[in-house]
mmCIF file as gemmi writes it, N, C-alpha and C atoms, coordinates in Angstrom:
data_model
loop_
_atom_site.group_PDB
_atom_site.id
_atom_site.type_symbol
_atom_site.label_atom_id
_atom_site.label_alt_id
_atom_site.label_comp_id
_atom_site.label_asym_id
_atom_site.label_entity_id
_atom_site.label_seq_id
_atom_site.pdbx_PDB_ins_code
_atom_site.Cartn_x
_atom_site.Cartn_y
_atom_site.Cartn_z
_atom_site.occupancy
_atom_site.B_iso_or_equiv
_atom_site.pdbx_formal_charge
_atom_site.auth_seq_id
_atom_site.auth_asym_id
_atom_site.pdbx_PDB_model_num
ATOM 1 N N . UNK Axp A 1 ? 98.844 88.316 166.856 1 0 ? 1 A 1
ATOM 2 C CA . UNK Axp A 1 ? 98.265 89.635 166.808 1 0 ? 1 A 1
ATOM 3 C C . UNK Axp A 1 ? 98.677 90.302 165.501 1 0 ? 1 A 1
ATOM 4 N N . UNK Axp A 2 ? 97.858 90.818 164.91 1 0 ? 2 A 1
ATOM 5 C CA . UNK Axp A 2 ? 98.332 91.404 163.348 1 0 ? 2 A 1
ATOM 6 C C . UNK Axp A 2 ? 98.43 92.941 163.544 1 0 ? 2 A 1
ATOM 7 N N . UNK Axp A 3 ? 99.843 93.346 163.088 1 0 ? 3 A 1
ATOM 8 C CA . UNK Axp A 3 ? 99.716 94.879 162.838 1 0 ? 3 A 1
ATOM 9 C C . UNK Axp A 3 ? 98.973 95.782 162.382 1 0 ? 3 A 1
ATOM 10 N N . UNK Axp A 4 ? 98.643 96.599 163.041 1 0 ? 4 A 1
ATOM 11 C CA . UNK Axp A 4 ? 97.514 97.765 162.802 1 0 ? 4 A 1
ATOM 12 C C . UNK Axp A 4 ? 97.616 98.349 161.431 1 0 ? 4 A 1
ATOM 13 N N . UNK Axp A 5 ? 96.766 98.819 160.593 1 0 ? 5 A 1
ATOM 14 C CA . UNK Axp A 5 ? 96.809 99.597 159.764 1 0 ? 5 A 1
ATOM 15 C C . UNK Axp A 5 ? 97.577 100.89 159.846 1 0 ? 5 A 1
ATOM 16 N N . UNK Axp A 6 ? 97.8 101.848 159.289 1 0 ? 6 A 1
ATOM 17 C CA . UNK Axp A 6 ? 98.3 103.047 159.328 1 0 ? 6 A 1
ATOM 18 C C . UNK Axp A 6 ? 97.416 103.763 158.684 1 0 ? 6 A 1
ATOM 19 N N . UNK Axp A 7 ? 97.158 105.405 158.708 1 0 ? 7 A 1
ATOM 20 C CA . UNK Axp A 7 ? 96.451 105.944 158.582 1 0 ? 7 A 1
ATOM 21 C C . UNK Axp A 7 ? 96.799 106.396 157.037 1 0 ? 7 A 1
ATOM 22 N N . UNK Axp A 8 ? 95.644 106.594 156.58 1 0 ? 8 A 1
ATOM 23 C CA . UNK Axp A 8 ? 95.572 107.666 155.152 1 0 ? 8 A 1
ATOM 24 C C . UNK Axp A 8 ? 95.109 109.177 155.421 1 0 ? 8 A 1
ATOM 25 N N . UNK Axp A 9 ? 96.138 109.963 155.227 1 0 ? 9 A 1
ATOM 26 C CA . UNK Axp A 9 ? 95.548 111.38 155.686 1 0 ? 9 A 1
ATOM 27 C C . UNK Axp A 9 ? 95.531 112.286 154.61 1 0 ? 9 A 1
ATOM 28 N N . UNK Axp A 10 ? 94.968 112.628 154.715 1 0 ? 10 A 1
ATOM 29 C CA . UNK Axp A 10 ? 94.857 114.028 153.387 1 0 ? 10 A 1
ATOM 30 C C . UNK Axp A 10 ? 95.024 115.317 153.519 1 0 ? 10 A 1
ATOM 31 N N . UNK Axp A 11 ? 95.569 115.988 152.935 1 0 ? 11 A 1
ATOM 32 C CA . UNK Axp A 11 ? 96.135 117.42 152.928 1 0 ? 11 A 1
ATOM 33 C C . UNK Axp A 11 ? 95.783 118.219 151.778 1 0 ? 11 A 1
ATOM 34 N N . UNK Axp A 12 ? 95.42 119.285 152.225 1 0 ? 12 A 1
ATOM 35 C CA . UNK Axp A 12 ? 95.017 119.994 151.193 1 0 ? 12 A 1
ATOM 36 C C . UNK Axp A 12 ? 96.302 120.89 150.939 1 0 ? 12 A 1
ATOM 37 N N . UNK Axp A 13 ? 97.059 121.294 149.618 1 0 ? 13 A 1
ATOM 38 C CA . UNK Axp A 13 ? 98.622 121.677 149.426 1 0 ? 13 A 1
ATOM 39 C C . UNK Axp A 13 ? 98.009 123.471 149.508 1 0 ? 13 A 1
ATOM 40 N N . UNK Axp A 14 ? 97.323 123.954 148.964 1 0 ? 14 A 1
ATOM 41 C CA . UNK Axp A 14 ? 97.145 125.877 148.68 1 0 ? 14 A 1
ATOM 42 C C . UNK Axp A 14 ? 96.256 125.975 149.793 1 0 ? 14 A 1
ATOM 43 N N . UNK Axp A 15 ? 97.264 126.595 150.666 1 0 ? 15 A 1
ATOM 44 C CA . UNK Axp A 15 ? 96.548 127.165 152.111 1 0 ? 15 A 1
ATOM 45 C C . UNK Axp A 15 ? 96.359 126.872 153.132 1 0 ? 15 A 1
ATOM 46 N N . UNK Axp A 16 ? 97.007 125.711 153.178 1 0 ? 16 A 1
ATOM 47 C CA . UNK Axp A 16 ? 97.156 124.6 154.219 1 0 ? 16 A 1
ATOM 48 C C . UNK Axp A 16 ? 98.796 124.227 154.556 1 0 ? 16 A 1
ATOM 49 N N . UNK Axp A 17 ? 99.428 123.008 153.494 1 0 ? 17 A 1
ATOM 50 C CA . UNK Axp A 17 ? 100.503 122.965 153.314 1 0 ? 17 A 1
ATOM 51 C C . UNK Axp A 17 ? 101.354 123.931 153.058 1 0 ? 17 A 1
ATOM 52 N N . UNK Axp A 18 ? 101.205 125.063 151.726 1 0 ? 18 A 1
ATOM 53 C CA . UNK Axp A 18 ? 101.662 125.746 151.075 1 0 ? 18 A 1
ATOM 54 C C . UNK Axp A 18 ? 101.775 127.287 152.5 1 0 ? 18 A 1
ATOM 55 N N . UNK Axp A 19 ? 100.667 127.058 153.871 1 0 ? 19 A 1
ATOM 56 C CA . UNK Axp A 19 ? 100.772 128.27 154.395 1 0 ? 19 A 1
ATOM 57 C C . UNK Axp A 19 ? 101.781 127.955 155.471 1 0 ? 19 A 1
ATOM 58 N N . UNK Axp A 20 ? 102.408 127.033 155.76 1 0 ? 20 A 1
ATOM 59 C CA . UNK Axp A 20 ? 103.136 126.435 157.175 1 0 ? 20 A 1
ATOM 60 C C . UNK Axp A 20 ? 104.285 124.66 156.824 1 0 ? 20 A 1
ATOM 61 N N . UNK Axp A 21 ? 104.701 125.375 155.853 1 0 ? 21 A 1
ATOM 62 C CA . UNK Axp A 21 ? 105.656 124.421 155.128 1 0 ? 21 A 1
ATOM 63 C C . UNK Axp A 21 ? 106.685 123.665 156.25 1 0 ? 21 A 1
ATOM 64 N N . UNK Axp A 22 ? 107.24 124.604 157.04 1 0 ? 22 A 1
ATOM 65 C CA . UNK Axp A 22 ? 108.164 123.682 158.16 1 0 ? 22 A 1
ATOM 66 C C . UNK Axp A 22 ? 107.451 122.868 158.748 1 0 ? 22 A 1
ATOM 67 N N . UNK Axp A 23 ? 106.06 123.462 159.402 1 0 ? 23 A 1
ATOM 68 C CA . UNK Axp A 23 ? 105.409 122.317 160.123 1 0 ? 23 A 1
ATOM 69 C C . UNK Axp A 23 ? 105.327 120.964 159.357 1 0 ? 23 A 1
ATOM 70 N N . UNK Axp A 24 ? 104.706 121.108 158.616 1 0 ? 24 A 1
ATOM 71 C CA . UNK Axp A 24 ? 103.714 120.104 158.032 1 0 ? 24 A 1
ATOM 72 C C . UNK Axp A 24 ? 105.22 119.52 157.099 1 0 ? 24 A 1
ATOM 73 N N . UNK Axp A 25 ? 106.578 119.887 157.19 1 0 ? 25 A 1
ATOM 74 C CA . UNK Axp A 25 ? 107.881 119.291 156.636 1 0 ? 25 A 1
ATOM 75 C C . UNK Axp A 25 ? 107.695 117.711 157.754 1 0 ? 25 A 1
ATOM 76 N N . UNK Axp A 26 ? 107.879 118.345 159.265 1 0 ? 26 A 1
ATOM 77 C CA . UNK Axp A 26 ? 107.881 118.045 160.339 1 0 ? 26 A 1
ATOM 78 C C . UNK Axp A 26 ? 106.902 117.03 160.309 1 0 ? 26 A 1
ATOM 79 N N . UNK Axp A 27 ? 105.849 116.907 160.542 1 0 ? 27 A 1
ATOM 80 C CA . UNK Axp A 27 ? 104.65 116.187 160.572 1 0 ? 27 A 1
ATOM 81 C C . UNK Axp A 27 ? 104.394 114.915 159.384 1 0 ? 27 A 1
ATOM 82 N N . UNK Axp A 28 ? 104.613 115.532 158.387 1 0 ? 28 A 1
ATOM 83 C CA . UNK Axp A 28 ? 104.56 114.707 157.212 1 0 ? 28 A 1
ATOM 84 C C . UNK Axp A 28 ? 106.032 113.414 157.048 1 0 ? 28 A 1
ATOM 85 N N . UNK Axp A 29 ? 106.986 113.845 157.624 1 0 ? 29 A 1
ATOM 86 C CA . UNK Axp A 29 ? 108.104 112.632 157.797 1 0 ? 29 A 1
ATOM 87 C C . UNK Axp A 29 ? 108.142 111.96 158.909 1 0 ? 29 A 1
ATOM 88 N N . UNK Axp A 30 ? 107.547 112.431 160.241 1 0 ? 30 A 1
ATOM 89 C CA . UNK Axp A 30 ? 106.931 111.927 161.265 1 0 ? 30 A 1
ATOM 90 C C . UNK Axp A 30 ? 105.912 110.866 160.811 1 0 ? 30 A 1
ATOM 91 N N . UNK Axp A 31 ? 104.777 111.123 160.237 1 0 ? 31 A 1
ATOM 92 C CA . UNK Axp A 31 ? 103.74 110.515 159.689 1 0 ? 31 A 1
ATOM 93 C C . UNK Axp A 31 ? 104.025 109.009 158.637 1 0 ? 31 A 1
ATOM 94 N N . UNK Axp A 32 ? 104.998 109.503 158.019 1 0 ? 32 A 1
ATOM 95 C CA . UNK Axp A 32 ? 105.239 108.553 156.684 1 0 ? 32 A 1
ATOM 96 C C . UNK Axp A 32 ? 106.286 107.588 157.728 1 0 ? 32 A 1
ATOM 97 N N . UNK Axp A 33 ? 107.067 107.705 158.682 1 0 ? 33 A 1
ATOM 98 C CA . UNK Axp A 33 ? 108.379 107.035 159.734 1 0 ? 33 A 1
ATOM 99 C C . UNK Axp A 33 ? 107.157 106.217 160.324 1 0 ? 33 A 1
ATOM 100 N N . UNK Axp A 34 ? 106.168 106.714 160.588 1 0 ? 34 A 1
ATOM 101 C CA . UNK Axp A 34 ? 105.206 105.716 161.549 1 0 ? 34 A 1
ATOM 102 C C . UNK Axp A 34 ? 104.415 105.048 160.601 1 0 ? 34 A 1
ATOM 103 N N . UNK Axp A 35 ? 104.167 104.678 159.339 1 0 ? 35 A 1
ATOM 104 C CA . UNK Axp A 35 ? 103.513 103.455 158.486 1 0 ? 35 A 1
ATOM 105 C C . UNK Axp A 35 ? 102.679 104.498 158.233 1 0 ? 35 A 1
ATOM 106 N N . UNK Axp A 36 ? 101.808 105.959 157.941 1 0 ? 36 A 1
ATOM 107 C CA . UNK Axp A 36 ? 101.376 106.123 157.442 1 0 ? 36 A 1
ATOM 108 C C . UNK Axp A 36 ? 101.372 106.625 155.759 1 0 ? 36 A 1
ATOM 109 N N . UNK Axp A 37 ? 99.905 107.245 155.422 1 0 ? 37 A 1
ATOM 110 C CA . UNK Axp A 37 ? 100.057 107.669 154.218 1 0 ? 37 A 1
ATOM 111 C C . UNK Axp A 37 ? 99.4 109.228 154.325 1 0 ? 37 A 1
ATOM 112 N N . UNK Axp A 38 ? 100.468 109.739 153.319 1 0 ? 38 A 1
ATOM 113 C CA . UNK Axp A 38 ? 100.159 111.302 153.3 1 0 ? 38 A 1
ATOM 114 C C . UNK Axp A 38 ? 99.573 111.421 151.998 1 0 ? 38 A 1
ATOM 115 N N . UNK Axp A 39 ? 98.756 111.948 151.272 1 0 ? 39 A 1
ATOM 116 C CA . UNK Axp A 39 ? 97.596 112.017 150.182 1 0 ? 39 A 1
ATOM 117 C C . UNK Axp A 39 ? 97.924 113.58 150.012 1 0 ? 39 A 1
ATOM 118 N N . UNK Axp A 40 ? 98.269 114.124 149.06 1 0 ? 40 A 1
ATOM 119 C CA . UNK Axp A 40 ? 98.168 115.93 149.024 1 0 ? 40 A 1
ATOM 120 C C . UNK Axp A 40 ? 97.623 116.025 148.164 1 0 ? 40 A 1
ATOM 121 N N . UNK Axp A 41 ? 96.248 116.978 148.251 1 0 ? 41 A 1
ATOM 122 C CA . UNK Axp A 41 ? 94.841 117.005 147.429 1 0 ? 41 A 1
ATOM 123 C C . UNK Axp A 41 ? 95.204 117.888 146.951 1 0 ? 41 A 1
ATOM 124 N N . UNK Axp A 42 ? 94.827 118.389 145.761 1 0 ? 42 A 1
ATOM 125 C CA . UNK Axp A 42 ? 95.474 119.928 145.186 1 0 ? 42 A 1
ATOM 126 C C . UNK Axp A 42 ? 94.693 120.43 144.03 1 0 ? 42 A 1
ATOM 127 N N . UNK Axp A 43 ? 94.725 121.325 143.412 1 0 ? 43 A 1
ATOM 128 C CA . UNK Axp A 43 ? 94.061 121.66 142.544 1 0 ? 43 A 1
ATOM 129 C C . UNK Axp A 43 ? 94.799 121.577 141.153 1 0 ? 43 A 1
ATOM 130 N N . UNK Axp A 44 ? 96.128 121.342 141.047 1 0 ? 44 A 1
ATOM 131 C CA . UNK Axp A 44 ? 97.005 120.829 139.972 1 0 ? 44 A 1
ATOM 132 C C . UNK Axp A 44 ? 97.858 122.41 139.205 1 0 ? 44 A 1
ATOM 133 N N . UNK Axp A 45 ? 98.758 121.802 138.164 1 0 ? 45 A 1
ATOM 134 C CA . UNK Axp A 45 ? 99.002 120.512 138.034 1 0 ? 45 A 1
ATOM 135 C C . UNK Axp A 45 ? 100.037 119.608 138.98 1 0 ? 45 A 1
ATOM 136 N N . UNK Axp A 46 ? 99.705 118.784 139.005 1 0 ? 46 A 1
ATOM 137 C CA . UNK Axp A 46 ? 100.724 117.837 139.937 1 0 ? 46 A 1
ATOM 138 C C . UNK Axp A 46 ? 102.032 118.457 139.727 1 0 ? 46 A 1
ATOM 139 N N . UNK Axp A 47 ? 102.429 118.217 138.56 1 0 ? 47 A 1
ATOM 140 C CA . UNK Axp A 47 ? 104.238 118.239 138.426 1 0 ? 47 A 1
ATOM 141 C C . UNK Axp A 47 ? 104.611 119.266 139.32 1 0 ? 47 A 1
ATOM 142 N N . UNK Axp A 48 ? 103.568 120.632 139.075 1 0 ? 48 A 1
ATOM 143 C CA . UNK Axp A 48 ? 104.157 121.744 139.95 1 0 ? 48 A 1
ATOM 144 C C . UNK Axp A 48 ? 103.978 121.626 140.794 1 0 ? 48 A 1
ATOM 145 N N . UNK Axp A 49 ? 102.905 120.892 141.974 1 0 ? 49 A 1
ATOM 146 C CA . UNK Axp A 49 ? 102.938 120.741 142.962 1 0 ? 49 A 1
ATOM 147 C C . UNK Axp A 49 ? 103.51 119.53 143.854 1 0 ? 49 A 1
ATOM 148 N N . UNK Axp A 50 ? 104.511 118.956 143.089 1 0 ? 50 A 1
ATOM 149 C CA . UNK Axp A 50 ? 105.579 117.689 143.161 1 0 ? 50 A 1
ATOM 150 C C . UNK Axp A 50 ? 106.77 118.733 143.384 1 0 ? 50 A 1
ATOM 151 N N . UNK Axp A 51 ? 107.079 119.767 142.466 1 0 ? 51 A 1
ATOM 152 C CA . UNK Axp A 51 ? 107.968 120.399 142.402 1 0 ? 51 A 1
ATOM 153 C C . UNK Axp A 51 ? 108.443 121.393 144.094 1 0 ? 51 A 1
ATOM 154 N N . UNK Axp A 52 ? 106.832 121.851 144.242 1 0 ? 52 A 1
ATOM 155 C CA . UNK Axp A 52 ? 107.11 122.861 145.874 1 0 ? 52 A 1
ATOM 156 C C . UNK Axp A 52 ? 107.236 121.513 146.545 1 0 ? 52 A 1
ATOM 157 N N . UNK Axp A 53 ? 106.955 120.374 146.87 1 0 ? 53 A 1
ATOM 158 C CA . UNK Axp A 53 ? 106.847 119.585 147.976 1 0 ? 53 A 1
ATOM 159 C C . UNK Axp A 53 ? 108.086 119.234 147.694 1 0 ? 53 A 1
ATOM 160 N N . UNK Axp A 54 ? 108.815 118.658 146.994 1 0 ? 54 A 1
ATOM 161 C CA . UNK Axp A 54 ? 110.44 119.026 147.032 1 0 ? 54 A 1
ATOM 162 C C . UNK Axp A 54 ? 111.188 119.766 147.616 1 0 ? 54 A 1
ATOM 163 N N . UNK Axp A 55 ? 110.77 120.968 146.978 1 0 ? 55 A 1
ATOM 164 C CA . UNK Axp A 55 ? 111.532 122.163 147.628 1 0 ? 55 A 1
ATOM 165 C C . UNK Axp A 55 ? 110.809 122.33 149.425 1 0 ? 55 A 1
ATOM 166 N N . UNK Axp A 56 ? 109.76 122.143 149.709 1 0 ? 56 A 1
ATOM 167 C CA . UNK Axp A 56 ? 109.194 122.626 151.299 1 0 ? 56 A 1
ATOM 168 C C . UNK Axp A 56 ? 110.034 121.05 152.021 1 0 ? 56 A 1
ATOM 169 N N . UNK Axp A 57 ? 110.185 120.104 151.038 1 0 ? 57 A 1
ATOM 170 C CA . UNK Axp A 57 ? 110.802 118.782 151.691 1 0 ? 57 A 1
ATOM 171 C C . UNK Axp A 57 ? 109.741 118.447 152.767 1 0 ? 57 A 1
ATOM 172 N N . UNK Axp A 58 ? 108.671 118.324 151.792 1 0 ? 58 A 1
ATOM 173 C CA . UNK Axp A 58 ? 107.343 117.542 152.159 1 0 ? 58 A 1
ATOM 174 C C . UNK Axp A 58 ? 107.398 115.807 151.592 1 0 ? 58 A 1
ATOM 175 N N . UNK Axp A 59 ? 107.565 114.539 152.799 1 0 ? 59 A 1
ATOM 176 C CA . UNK Axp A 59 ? 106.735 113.782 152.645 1 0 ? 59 A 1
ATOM 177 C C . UNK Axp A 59 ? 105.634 113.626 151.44 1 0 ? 59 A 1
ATOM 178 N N . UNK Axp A 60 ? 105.45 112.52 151.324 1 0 ? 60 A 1
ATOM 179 C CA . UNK Axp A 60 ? 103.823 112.117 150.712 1 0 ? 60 A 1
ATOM 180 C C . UNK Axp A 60 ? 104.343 110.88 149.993 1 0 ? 60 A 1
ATOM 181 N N . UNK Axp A 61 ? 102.608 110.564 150.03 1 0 ? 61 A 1
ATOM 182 C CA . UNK Axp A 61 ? 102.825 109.043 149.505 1 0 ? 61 A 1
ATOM 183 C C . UNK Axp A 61 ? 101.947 108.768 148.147 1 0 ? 61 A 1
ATOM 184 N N . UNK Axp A 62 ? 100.621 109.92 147.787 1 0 ? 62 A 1
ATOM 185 C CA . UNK Axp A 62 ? 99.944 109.972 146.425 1 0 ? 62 A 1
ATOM 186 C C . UNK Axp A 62 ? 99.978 112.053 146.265 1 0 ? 62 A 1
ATOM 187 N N . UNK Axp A 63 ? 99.397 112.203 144.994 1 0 ? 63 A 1
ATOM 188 C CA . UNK Axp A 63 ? 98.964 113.654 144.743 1 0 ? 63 A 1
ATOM 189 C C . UNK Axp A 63 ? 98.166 113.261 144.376 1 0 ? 63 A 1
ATOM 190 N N . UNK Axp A 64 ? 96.988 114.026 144.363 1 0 ? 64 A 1
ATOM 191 C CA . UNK Axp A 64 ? 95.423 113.791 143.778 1 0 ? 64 A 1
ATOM 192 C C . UNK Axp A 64 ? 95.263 115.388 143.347 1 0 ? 64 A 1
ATOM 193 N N . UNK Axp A 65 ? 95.155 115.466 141.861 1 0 ? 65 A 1
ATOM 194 C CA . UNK Axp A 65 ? 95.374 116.949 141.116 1 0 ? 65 A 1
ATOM 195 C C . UNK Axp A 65 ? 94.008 116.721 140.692 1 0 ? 65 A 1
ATOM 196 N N . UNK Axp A 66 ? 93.11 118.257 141.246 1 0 ? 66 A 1
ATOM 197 C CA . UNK Axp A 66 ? 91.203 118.046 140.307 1 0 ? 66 A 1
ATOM 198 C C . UNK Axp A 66 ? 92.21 118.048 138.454 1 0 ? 66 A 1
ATOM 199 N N . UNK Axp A 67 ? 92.795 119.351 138.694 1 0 ? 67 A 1
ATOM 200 C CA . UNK Axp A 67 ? 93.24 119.201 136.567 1 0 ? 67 A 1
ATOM 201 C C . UNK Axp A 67 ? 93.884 118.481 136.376 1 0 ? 67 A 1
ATOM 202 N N . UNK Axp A 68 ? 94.737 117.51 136.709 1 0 ? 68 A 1
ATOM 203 C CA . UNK Axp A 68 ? 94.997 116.261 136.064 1 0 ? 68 A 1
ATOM 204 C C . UNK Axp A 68 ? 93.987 115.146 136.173 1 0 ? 68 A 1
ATOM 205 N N . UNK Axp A 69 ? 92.861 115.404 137.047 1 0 ? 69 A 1
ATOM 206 C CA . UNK Axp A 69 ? 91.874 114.082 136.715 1 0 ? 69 A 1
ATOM 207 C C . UNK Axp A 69 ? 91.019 114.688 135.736 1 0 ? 69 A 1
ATOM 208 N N . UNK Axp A 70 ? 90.662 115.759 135.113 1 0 ? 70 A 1
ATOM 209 C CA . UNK Axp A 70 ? 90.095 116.266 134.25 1 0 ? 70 A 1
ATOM 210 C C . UNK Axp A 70 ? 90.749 116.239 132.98 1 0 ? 70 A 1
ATOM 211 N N . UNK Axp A 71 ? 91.656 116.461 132.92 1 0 ? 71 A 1
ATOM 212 C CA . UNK Axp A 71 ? 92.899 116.738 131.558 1 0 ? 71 A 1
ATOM 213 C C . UNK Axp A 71 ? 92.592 115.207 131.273 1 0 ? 71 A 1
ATOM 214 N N . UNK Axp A 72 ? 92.848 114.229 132.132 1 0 ? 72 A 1
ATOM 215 C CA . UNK Axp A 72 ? 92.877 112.609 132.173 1 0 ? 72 A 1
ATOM 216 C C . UNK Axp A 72 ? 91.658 112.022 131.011 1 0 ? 72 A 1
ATOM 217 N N . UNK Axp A 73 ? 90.443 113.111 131.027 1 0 ? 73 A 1
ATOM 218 C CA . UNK Axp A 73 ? 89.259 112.851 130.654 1 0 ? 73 A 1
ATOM 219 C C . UNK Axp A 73 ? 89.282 113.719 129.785 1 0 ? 73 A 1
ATOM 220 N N . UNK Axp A 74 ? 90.275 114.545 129.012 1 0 ? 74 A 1
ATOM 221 C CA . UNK Axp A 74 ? 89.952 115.388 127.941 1 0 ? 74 A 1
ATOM 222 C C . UNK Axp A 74 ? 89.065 116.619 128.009 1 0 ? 74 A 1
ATOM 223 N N . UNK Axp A 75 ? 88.622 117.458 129.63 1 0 ? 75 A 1
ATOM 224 C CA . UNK Axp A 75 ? 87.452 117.707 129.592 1 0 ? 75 A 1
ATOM 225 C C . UNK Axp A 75 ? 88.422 119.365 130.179 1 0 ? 75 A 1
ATOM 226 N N . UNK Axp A 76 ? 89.365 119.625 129.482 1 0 ? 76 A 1
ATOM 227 C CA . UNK Axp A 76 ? 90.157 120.73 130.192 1 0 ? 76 A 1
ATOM 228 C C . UNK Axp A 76 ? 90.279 121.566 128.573 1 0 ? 76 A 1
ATOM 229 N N . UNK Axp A 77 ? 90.049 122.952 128.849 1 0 ? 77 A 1
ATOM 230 C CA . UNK Axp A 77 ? 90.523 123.653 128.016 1 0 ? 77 A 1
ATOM 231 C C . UNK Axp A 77 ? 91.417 124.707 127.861 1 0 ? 77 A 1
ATOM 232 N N . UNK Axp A 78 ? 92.979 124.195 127.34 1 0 ? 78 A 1
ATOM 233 C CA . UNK Axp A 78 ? 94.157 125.327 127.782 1 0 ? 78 A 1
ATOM 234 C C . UNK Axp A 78 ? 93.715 126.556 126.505 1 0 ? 78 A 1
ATOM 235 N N . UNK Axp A 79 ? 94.36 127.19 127.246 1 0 ? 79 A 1
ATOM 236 C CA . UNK Axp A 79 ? 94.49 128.727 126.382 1 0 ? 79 A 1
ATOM 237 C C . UNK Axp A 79 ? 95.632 128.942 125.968 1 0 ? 79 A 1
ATOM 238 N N . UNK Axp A 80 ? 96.39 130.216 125.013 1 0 ? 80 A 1
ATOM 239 C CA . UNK Axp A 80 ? 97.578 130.255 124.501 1 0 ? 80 A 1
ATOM 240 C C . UNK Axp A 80 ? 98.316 130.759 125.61 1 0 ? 80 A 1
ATOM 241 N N . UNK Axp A 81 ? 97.343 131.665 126.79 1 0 ? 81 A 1
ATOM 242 C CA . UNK Axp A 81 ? 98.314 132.573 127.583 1 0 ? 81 A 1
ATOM 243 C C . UNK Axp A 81 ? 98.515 131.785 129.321 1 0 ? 81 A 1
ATOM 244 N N . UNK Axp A 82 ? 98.445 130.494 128.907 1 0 ? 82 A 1
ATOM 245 C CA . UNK Axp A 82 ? 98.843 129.318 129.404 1 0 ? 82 A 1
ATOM 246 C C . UNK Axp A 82 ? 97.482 129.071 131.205 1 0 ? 82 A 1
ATOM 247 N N . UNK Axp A 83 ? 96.154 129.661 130.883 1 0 ? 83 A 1
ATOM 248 C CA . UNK Axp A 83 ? 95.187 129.862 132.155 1 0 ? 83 A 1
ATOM 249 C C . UNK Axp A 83 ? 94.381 128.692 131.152 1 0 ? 83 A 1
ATOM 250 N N . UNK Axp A 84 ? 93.817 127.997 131.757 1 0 ? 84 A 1
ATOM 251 C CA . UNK Axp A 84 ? 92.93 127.275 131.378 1 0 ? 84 A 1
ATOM 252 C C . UNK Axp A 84 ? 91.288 126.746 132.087 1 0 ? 84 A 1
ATOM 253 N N . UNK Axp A 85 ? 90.694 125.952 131.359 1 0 ? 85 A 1
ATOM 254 C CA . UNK Axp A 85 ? 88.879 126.077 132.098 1 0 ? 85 A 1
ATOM 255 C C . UNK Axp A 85 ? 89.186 124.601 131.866 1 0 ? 85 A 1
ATOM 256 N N . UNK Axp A 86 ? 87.914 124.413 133.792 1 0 ? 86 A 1
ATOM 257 C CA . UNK Axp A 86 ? 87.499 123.367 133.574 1 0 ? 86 A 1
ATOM 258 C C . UNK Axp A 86 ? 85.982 123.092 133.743 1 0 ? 86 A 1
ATOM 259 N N . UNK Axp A 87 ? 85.299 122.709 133.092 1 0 ? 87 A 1
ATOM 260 C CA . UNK Axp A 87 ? 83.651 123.141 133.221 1 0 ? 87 A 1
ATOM 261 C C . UNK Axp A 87 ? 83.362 122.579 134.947 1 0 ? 87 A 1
């Protein structure tokens, strides 16, 4: 009999994670103890949102940042007063 897969779940980090941090502390090391994968979707940049999941002592197993897959592609434009566009 071959072991089951484990799940890939996704989380969205601003407003979700970021609104109920103990839970989802809870849930997310629960989750990752049982073979799964935690995915935290975010709007970027990663580092900073590597940085709160540290501190909330969030689990996870990828970050998926929209501005680091854009920056990735050159297609980001920072400003001096550090806000930036992405078309």
């Amino acid at each position: 009999m071959s072991k089951k897969a484990g799940l890939k779940i996704g989380l969205d980090f601003h407003g979700v994670v970021s609104a109920r941090p103990k839970y989802f502390a809870r849930f997310t090391a629960e989750a990752v103890r049982r073979g799964h994968e935690i995915h935290i979707i975010t709007g970027g940049p990663s580092q900073v949102v590597a940085a709160q999941l540290r501190r909330y002592h969030i689990a996870y197993t990828k970050i998926f940042a929209v501005l680091d897959y854009y920056d990735a592609r050159g297609q980001v434009t920072y400003f001096d007063n550090g806000e930036y566009k992405v078309p």
